[in-house]
Residue, then its C-alpha position, 0 to 999 in steps of 0.5 A: x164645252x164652256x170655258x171657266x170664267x176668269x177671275x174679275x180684275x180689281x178695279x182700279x183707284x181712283x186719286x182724289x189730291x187736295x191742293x190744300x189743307x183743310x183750314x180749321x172751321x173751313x171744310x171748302x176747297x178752292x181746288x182739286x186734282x183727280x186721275x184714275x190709276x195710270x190715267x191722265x190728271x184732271x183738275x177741278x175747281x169751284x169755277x168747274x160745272x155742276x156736271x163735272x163734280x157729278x161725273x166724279x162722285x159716279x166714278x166713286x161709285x165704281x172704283x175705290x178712292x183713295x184721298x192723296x193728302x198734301x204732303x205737309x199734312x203728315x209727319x214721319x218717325x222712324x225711331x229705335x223702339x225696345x223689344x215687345x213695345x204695344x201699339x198702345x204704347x207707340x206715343x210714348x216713343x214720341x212725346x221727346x221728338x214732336x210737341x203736338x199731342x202723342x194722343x190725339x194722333x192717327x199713327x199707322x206703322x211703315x216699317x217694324x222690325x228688331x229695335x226700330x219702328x217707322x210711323x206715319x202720323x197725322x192728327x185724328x181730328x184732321x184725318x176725320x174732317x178729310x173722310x167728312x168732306x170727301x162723304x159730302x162730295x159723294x165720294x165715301x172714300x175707302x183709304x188715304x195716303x201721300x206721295x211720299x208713300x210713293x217715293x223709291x227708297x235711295x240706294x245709300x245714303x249718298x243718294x236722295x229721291x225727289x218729286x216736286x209737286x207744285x208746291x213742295x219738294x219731297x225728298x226720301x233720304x237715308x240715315x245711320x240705323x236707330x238701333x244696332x240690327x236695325x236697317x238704316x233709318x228712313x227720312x222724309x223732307x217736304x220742302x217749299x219749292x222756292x226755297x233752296x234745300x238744307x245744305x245736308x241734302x244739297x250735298x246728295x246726290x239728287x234722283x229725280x222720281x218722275x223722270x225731269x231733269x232739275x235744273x234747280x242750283x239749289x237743289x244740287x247745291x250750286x250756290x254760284x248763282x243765288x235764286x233770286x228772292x222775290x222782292x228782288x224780281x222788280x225791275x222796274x219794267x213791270x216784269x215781275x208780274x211775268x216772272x210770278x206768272x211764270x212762276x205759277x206755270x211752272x209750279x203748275x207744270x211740276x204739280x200735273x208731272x207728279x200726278x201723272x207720275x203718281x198715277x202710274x206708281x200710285x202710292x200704298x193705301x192707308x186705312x181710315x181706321x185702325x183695323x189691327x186686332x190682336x195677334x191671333x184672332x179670336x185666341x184669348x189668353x186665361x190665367x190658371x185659377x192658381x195664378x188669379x188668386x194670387x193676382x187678388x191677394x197681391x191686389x189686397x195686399x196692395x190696398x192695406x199697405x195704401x190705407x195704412x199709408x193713408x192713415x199715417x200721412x192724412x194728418x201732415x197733409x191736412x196741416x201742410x194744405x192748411x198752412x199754404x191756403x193762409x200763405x195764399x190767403x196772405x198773398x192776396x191781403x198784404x200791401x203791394x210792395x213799394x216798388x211795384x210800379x218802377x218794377x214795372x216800367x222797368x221791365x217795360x222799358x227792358x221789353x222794348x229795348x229788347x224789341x228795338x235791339x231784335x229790329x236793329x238786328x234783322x234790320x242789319x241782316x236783311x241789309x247785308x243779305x242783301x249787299x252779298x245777294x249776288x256773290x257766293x257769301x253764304x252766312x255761316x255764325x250769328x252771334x250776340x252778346x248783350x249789345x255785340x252781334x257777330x255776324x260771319x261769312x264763308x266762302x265755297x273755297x278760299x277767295x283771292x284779296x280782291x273777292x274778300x276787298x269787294x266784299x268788305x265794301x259791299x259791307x261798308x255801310x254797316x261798319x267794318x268787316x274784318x277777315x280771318x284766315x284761321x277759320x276763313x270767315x269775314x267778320x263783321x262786328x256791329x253794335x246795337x242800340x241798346x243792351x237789352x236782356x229779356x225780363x226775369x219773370 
């Protein structure tokens, strides 16, 4: 007796991870990472043999691919959204939160529910150049998505999940609800990885997705020793070079942990286009005939109240355009005022004032930042007014006399820090050369 066939197993993904985005009017790569699911990382470069690209576009034959976008190349909103909002009417939701064109973005849904809504997006056009350079490689890929796809939500809002990819660090965090009803709200960070974390997410508690322990004081919060900047690394022995080196095999080593991590936990899969119809398929909804003839009689009623307003106002415009093309016209045919050119040097003069006042100030900036570089000063107010800037510091606890004096002769050279116990701040008032405000148009 012959046994029923088992049902086949679907094959499994293959990851395409661009190291970089696209650059505009550019569709070339200088490198790439590839893995099929829970398989090991391989990386591809445009030193890598012919056979090698080959071998990967025959993989893509057999296994759907799924390209994994750099982490930067998206956005994420997770906002209170009203009762029956459309899916045409989801950009209206982010005109207020983003500058770039609402219209002109690939927005797919995360999370939707009572009063909330969850969006991923990223610009159609750019979607588009992805699946175009992927179709030229041979790879025809099938969906799209990110590592933070990928990320385990934190338990509370105390906690944040993290994964470092090499070039950035991605973090999950939790946020009070968008609306009342509404599950907490989702925030997404991708974050470079030599910059400290923003002090709202040193403050959680970090869990580390792909199993490494961060040994990173920024990331905890610890800002008893300050990472050291790069342009402080020269030593004067030639050991920057091997600290950058060991930088970017350390970089390289956080980037093959978070593909190995992502191959075994492979984030969801996006589509290309936006596939979702109608609620129900093929239902069609049809006015009864009672109701369309009282669409058309609103519609006709409609048109005559427009034309007789129309009729009523034509003249007024027609008068109110007349009388601002001959102010227009009056504009351009009148003598420039008298004044016109010591207008001009003065607002050149107040523009340059103001430029020297701007590198005065990040002069005195980097300058101070640069004396405190070694203690647990942290900046804490800037502040200007006219040729008077403030600038003020804290420390993580309140400091014995003897720190707040070694701090104040650090900052000697840049005139005379002041210590207030009220607010526990280290002031230091400086003067700028030249009280500038920015030229009223």
């Amino acid at each position: 007796m012959r046994r029923p066939g088992r049902p086949a197993r679907a094959a499994a993904r293959l990851l395409v991870a661009p190291r970089e985005r696209l650059a505009p009017g550019d569709d070339t790569l200088a490198c790439i990472d590839w893995c099929l699911e829970g398989a090991t990382p391989q990386t591809l470069s445009a030193a890598s043999p012919p056979e090698a690209w080959q071998a990967l576009a025959r993989l893509a034959v057999t296994h759907p691919v799924t390209l994994l976008l750099p982490a930067d190349a998206v956005s994420h909103f997770h906002l209170a959204a009203p009762r029956g909002l459309k899916r045409r009417e989801w950009p209206l939701l982010l005109e207020t939160v983003t500058s770039d064109a609402v219209d002109q973005l690939h927005l797919h849904p995360l999370q939707r529910g009572r009063g909330h809504l969850e969006l991923i997006a990223l610009p159609s056009a750019e979607l588009a150049a992805w699946h175009a350079w992927a179709q030229r490689l041979g790879l025809a890929p099938a969906s799209w998505s990110c590592a933070f796809l990928a990320l385990p939500r934190p338990a509370t809002p105390d906690q944040v999940t993290l994964l470092d990819d090499g070039s950035h660090r991605l973090c999950q965090g939790l946020a009070p609800p968008a609306a009342p009803g509404a599950p907490e709200t989702v925030q997404w960070l991708a974050w470079p990885r030599d910059w400290p974390l923003p002090p709202a997410w040193r403050e959680r508690d970090c869990q580390v997705v792909d199993g490494t322990i961060d040994t990173d004081a920024d990331t905890h919060g610890d800002t008893s020793q300050p990472r050291q900047r790069n342009d402080e690394r020269d030593d004067g022995d030639g050991h920057d070079d091997e600290q950058h080196d060991g930088g970017e095999a350390a970089a390289e080593q956080a980037r093959r942990r978070s593909l190995t991590w992502l191959a075994a936990s492979p984030p969801a899969a996006l589509p290309f286009a936006d596939t979702s119809g109608p609620r129900w398929p093929g239902a069609t909804w049809r006015p009864p005939r009672r109701t369309r003839w009282l669409a058309g009689s609103i519609a006709l009623l409609a048109l005559l109240d427009a034309s007789l307003w129309l009729a009523t106002t034509w003249r007024a415009e027609a008068a109110a355009g007349q009388q601002q093309a001959a102010a227009l016209a009056a504009r351009f045919t009148m003598a420039p005022p008298a004044d016109a050119q010591a207008a001009l040097a003065r607002r050149e003069a107040a523009i340059e004032a103001l430029a020297q006042r701007n590198r005065q100030l990040s002069e005195a900036l980097a300058q101070a930042t640069a004396q405190l570089a070694a203690t647990p000063w942290q900046l804490s107010r800037l502040a200007i007014n006219g040729n008077q800037a403030t600038l003020s510091w804290r420390y993580p606890e309140p400091p014995a006399p003897v720190v707040v004096t070694r701090a104040r002769q650090r900052l000697a050279a840049l005139g005379e820090p002041q210590w207030q116990p009220g607010p526990g701040e280290l002031s230091l008032a400086l003067t700028l050369s030249a009280n500038a405000l920015e030229p009223s148009p």
